[in-house]
TITORLUM-451416 format. One line per field, with one value per residue (C-alpha): z, y, x negated; residue in three letters. Coordinates in Angstrom, 1 decimal, padded with zeros to 4 digits. Layout:
BEGIN
pz	Z|...
py	Y|...
px	X|...
rest	ALA|...
END
This chain:
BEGIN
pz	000.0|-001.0|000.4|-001.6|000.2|001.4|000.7|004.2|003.9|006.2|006.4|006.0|002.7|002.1|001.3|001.7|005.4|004.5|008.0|009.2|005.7|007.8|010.9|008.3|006.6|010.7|011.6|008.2|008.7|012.8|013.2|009.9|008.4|004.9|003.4|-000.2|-000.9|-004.3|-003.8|-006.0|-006.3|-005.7|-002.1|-002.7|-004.5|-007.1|-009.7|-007.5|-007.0|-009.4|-011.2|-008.7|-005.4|-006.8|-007.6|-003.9|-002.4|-004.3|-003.3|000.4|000.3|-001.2|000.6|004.2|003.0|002.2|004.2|005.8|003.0|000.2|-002.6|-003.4|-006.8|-008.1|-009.8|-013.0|-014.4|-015.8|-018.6|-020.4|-021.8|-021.5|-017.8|-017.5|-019.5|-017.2|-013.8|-015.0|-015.9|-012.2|-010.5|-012.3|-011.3|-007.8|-007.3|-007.1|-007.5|-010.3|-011.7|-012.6|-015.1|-015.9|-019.4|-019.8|-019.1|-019.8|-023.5|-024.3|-027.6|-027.0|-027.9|-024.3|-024.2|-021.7|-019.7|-021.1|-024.4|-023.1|-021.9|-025.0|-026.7|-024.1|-023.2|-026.7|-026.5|-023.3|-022.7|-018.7|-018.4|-014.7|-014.3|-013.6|-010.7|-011.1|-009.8|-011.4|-010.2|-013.4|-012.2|-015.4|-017.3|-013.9|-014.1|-018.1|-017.6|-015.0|-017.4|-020.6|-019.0|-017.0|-018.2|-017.9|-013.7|-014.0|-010.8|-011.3|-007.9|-007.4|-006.3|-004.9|-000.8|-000.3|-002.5|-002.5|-001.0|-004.7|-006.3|-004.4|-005.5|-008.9|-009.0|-007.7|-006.3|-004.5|-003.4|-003.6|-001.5|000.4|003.3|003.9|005.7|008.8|008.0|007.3|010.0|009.4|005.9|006.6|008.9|006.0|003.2|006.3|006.5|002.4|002.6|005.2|003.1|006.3|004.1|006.7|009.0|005.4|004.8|008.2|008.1|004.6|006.3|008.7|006.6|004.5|007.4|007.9|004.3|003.8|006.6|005.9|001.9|003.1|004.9|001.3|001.4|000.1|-000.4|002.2|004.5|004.1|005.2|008.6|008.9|008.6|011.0|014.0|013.3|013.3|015.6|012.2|011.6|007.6|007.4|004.8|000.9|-001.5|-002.8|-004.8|-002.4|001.3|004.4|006.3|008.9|012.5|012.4|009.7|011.7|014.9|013.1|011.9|014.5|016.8|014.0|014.1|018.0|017.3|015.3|017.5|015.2|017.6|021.4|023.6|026.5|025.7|024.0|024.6|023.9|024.8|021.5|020.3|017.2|016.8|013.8|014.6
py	000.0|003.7|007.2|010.6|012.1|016.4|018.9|020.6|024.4|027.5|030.0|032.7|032.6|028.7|027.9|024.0|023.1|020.1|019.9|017.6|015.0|012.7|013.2|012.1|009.4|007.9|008.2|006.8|003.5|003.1|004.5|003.6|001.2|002.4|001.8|002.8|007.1|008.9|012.1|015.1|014.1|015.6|015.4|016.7|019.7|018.5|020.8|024.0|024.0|025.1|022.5|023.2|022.7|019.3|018.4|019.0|017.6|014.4|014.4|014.9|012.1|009.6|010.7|010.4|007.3|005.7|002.2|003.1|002.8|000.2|002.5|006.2|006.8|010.3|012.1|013.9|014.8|018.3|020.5|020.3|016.8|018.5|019.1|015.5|014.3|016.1|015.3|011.7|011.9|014.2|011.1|008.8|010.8|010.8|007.1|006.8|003.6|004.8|007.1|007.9|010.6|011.8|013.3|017.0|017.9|021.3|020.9|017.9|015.5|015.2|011.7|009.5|006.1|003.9|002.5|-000.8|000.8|002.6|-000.8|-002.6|-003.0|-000.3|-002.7|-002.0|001.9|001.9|-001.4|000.0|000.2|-001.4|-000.5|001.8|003.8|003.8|006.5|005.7|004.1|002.5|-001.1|-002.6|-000.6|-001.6|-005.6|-005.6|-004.1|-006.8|-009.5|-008.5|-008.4|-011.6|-013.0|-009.6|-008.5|-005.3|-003.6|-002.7|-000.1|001.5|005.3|005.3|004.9|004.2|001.4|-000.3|-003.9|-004.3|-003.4|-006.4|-008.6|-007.8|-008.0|-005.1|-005.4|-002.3|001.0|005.0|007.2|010.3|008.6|006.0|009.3|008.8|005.6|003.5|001.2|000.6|-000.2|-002.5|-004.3|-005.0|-006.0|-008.5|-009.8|-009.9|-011.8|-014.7|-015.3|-013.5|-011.2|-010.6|-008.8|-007.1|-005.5|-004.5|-002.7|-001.1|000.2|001.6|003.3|004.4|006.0|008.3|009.1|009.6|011.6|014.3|014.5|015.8|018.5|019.5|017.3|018.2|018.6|021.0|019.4|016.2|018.4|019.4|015.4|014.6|017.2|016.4|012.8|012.9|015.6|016.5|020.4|020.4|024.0|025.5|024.6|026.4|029.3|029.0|026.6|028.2|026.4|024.2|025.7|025.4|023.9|021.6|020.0|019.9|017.5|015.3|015.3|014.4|011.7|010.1|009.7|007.6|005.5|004.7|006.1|008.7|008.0|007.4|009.4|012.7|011.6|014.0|012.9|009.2|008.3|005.3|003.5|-000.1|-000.1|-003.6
px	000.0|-001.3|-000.2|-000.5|-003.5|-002.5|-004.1|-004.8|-004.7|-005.8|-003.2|-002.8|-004.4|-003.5|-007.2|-007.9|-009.4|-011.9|-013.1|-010.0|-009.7|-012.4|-010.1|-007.4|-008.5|-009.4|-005.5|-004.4|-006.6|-005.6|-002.4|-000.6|-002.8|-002.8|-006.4|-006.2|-005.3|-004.0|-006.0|-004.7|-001.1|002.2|002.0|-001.7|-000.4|-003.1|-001.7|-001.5|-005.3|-007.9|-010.1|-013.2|-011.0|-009.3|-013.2|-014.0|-011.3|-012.0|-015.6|-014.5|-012.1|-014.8|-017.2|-015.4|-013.5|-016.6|-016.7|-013.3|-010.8|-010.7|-010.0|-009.6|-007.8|-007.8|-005.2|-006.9|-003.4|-003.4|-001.5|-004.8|-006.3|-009.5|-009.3|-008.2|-010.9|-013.4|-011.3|-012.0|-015.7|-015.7|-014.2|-016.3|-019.7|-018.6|-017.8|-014.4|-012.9|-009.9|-008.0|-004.4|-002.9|000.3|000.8|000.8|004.7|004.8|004.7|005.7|007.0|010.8|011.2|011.6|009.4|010.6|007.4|007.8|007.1|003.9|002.1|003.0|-000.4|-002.0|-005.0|-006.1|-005.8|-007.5|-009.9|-009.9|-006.1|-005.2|-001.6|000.6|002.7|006.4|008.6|011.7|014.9|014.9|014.4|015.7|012.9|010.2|011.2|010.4|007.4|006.6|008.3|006.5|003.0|003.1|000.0|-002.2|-003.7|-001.5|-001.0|002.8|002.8|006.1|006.9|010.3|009.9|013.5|013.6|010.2|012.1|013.7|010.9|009.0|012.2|011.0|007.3|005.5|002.2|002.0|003.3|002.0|004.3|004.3|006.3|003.6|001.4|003.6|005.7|003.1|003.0|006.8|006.5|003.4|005.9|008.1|005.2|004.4|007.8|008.3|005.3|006.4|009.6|011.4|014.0|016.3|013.6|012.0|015.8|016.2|012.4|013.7|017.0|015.3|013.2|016.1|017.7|015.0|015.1|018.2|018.9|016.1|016.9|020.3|018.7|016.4|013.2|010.3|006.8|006.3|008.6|006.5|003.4|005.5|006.6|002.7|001.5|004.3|003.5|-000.2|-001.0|-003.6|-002.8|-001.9|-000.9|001.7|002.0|000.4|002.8|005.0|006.3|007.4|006.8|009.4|011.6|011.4|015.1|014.2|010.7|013.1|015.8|013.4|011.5|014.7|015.8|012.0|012.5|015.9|014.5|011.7|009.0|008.1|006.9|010.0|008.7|010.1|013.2|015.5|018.8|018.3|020.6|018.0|019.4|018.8|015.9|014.0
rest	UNK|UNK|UNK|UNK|UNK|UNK|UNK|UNK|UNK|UNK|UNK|UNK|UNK|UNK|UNK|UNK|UNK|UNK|UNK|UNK|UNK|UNK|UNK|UNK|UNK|UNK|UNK|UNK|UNK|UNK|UNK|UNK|UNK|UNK|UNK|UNK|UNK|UNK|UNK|UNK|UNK|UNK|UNK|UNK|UNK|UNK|UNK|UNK|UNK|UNK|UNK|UNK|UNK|UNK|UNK|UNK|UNK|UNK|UNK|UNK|UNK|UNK|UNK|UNK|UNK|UNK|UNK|UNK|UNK|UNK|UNK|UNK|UNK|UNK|UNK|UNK|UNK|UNK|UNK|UNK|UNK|UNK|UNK|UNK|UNK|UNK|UNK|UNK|UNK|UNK|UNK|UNK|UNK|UNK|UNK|UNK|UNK|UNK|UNK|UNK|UNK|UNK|UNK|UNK|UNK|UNK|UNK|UNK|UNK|UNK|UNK|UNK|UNK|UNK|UNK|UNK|UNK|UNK|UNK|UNK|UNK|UNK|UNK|UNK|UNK|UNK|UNK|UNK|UNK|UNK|UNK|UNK|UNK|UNK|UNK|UNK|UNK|UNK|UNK|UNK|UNK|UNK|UNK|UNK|UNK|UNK|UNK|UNK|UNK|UNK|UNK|UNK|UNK|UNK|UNK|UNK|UNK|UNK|UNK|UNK|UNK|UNK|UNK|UNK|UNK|UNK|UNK|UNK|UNK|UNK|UNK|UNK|UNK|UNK|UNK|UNK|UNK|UNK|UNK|UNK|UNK|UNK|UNK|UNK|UNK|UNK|UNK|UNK|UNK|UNK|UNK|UNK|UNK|UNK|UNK|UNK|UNK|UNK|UNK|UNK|UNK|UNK|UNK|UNK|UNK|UNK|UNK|UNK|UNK|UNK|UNK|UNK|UNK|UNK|UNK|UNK|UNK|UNK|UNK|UNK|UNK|UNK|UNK|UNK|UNK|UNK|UNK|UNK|UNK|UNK|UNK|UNK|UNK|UNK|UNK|UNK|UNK|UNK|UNK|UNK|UNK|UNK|UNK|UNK|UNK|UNK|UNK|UNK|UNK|UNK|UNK|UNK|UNK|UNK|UNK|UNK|UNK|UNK|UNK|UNK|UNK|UNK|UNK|UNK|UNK|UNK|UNK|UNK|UNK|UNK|UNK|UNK|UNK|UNK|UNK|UNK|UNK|UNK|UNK|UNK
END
């Protein structure tokens, strides 16, 4: 299982703060036990930093991951193929152990390709093709892809959170999420119980996940309220988002914060309410 590594910024200017990614990448091996990172992704903000920060913060995550985490995968998706071309040869240089692009989006061909479509004959495009995230709910489209490529060592790693038990159903052999900074340990316990053949235990770990989910995409769930999720779970100051993007309110960080303590994802001993759901 991967998480989307942050981007940790100093306000009031929202410059990145690389003195706490070592600190980081410590809690997200002990506390959540997630030992492979995206670095430069959405949760990253990759594509609100300049070229040079997203080349530093990769260095900083490989060089503090080094014999700590199993992987580090940088993001080198930009508007520009030349900026990804030199992310990539960056990320190369520095050691890391992949990378993953998304297209440019910004202009873009019109026609839609389902992802089955993209892997058919992709090996021979791109010799070093491993596999591919998917952050769809599409799990017609995710199951062919699995299907069709049967015989190749794909990594087929989906992106939805809420939804990762039916991906598993139907072949995936990983996830990348933003949820997995702070609900890592909880979604470890359901890989575990997919694993054992224990599906009743692995539906019950994915409802409670879902309940989290659910609960805080009602109250407008995003990248900068991840950020506040991570920093009340870890105790790991990860300032504001970059601007555009305004920082979560206090009302917002106090409802999840009171819905993490229900669901036993937060210490017990200052509960306030007492109102524990049952999430085995």
């Amino acid at each position: 299982m991967d998480c989307l590594g942050t981007s940790l910024l100093h306000p009031p200017f929202r410059e990145i703060n690389f003195s706490v990614i070592g600190q980081y990448v410590d809690y997200l091996v002990k506390e959540q036990g997630v030992k492979n990172i995206f670095v430069n992704g959405t949760t990253g903000e990759g594509l609100s930093l300049s070229i040079s920060e997203r080349r530093r913060v990769a260095e900083e995550w490989v060089t503090k991951g080094r014999n700590k985490l199993d992987q580090v995968v940088i993001h080198v998706g930009a508007l520009s193929l030349k900026e990804s071309q030199e992310l990539a040869q960056h990320a190369a240089e520095i050691g890391a152990d992949g990378i993953a692009v998304i297209a440019p989006f910004f202009l873009k061909p019109w026609n839609k390709v389902r992802a089955e479509e993209v892997l058919d004959g992709i090996q021979e495009k791109i010799p070093t093709f491993q596999g591919l995230k998917f952050s769809d709910t599409d799990l017609l489209d995710f199951g062919q892809c699995v299907d069709q490529n049967r015989q190749r060592q794909f990594a087929f790693l989906f992106g939805v959170d809420e939804q990762l038990l039916s991906a598993l159903v139907m072949g995936a052999t990983g996830a990348v999420g933003s949820t997995y900074n702070y609900l890592g340990k909880k979604t470890n316990q359901m890989l575990e119980a997919f694993e054992r053949k224990d599906f009743s235990s692995a539906l019950n770990h994915q409802f409670c996940i879902q309940r989290f989910i659910n609960f805080v995409v009602k109250l407008g769930f995003g990248v900068s309220q991840t950020k506040a999720i991570m920093t009340l779970v870890s105790g790991i100051p990860m300032g504001p988002p970059r601007l555009p993007l305004q920082k979560a309110s206090r009302e917002f960080t106090d409802n999840a914060e009171a819905k993490l303590r229900s669901l036993d994802f937060l210490s017990l001993n200052d509960l306030k309410d007492g109102n524990l759901e049952a999430c085995s």
